[in-house]
N, C-alpha and C positions, 0 to 999 in steps of 0.2 A: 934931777937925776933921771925920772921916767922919759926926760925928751931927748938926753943923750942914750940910754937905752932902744928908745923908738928907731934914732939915728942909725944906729949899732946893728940891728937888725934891718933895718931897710938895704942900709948899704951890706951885709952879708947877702941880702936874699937878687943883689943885681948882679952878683956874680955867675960867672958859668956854670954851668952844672958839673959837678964830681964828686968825689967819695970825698974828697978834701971840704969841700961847700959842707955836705953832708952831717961832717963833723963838728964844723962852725956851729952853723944852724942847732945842733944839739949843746951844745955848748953855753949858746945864748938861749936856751930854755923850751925849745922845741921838739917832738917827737918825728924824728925821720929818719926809716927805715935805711939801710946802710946801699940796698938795693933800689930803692928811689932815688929818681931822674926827676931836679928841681930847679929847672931853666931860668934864663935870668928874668924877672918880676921888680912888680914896684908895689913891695908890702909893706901897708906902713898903719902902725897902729893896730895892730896884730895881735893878741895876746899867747894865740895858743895855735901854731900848726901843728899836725899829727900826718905823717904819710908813711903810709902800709909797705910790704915785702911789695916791689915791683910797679912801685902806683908811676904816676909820670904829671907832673903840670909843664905846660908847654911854656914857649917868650911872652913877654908880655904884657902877662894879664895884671892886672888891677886888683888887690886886693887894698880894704879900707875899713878901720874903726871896728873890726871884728872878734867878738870874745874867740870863741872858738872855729878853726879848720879843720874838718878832717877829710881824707883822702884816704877810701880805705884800701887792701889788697891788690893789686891789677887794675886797678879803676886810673883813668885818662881826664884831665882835663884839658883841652887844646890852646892856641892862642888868643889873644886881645880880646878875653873878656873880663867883665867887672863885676866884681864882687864885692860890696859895698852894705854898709848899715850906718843909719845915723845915731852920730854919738851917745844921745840921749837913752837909747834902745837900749845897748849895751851899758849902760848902768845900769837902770832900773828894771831891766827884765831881765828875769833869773835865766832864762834858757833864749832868748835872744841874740842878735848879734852873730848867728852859731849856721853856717851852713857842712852839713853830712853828708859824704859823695861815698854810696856801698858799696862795696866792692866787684869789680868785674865791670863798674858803670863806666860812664863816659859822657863828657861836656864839651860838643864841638869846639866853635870859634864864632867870635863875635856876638857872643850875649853878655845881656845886661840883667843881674840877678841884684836886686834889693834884700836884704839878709836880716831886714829890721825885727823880723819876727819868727827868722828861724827859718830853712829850707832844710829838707830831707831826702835826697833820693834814694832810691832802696837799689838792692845790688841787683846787676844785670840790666841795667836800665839806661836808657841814653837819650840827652835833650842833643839834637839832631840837627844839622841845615844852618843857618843863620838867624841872629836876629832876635831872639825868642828874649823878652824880658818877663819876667818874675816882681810882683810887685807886693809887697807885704803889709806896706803901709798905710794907709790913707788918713783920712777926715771923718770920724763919725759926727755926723752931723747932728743928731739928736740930741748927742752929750756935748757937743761945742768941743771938742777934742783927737786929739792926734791919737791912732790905735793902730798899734801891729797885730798882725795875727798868723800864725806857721801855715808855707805851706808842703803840704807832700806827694811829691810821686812816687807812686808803687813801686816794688819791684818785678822784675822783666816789662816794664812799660815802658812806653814808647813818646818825643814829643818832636812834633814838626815844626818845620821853620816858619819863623813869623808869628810864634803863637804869645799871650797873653794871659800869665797866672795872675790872678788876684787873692789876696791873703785870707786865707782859710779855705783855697783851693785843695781839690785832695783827689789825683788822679790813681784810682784804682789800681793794685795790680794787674800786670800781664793785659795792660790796656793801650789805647794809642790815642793821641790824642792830636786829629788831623792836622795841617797846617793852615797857618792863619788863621786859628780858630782863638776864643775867649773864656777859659775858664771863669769861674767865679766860684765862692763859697761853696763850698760840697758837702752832703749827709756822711758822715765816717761808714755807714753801711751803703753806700754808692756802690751799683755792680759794675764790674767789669766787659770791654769792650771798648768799640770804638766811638770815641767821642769827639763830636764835631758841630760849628757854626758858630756864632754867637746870640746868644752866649753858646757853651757849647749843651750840649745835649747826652745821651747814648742814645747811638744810631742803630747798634746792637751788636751781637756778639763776632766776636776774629780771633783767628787764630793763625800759625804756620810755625816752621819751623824756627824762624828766630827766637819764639817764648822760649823753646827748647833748646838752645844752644849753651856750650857752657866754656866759653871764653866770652872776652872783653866786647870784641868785636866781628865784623864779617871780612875775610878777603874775597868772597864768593863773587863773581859778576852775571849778570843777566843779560844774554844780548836778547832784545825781543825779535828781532828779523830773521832771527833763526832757530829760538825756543833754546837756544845752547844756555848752561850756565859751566862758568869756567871754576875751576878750582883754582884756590891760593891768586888768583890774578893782581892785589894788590899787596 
């Protein structure tokens, strides 16, 4: 019964996006705002999505073996990226299997997010650029054992393309976290700013108007050859 159920909702979630999908989707046990844009997807083994007034997931992307999605308010996630945890995880760990996207965030295109141990992004906040995998799980070697562990990005922070979270990463609020750089395990009282290299560091404090901004994203453009920045440009 649970694999013709799995079936049931995979094939709802590769449908086009509309109010009619919307409906389905709730239907077969899901939380989805009436006002969310839910493109076609290959989610399978899914237990629980949740999307906010106005959230959007783009074509695509990969979802796999997940207790919990949510997708909060205005928050974006783009295309072909994967979103994955291994089976195991989502048994035995109570808050595992569970990736949280807050509201007003956003999750370009092309990343690879391991979910074994939970991901958090706080609202206002966006993994950027390409590339960027999230890695949750590993080997601890001491104990001869497989071990997940959460990780989280602040909110109003910031991650560059090509970067690398390791599980129990914990990127600060209202911080940025360079590109092609390597988190690793982090202090929960970790300050904020910019952090960079590998592993990464705080290189020290940044700020500008994007911490302050209070929609999703920027249409702003910057030429540098003339110092111009254009409004609404995209």
């Amino acid at each position: 019964m649970s694999q013709i159920k799995d079936v049931m909702r995979a094939l709802a979630w590769a449908l086009p996006a509309s109010t009619a999908k919307n409906r389905l989707l709730r239907s077969i046990g899901h939380d989805v705002h009436p006002s969310a844009i839910a493109r076609s997807c290959l989610v399978f083994r899914v237990s629980q999505v949740t999307m906010g007034a106005n959230s959007r997931i783009g074509r695509w992307n990969l979802l796999k073996n997940m207790r919990t999605v949510s997708i909060g308010d205005h928050a974006t996630i783009g295309r072909l990226n994967i979103f994955s945890s291994h089976p195991v995880y989502k048994k035995l760990y109570p808050d595992g299997a569970a990736l949280d996207v807050g509201s007003h965030s956003f999750v370009t295109s092309r990343h690879q997010f391991d979910c074994s141990g939970s991901i958090v992004i706080g609202e206002y906040s966006s993994v950027a650029g390409h590339e960027t995998k999230i890695v949750t799980h590993s080997i601890d070697v001491r104990r001869n054992a497989q071990a997940a562990y959460p990780v989280r990005i602040g909110s109003r922070s910031f991650v560059g393309a090509r970067c690398l979270l390791l599980g129990g990463a914990i990127l600060p609020d209202r911080s940025v976290l360079a590109g092609g750089s390597v988190l690793s395990r982090a202090r929960e009282d970790a300050l904020p700013g910019l952090w960079a290299g590998v592993p990464a560091v705080l290189r020290g404090p940044i700020d500008g108007e994007w911490f302050e901004r209070s929609t999703t994203g920027t249409s702003r453009v910057f030429i540098p050859a003339t110092g111009e920045t254009v409004e609404d440009a995209l």
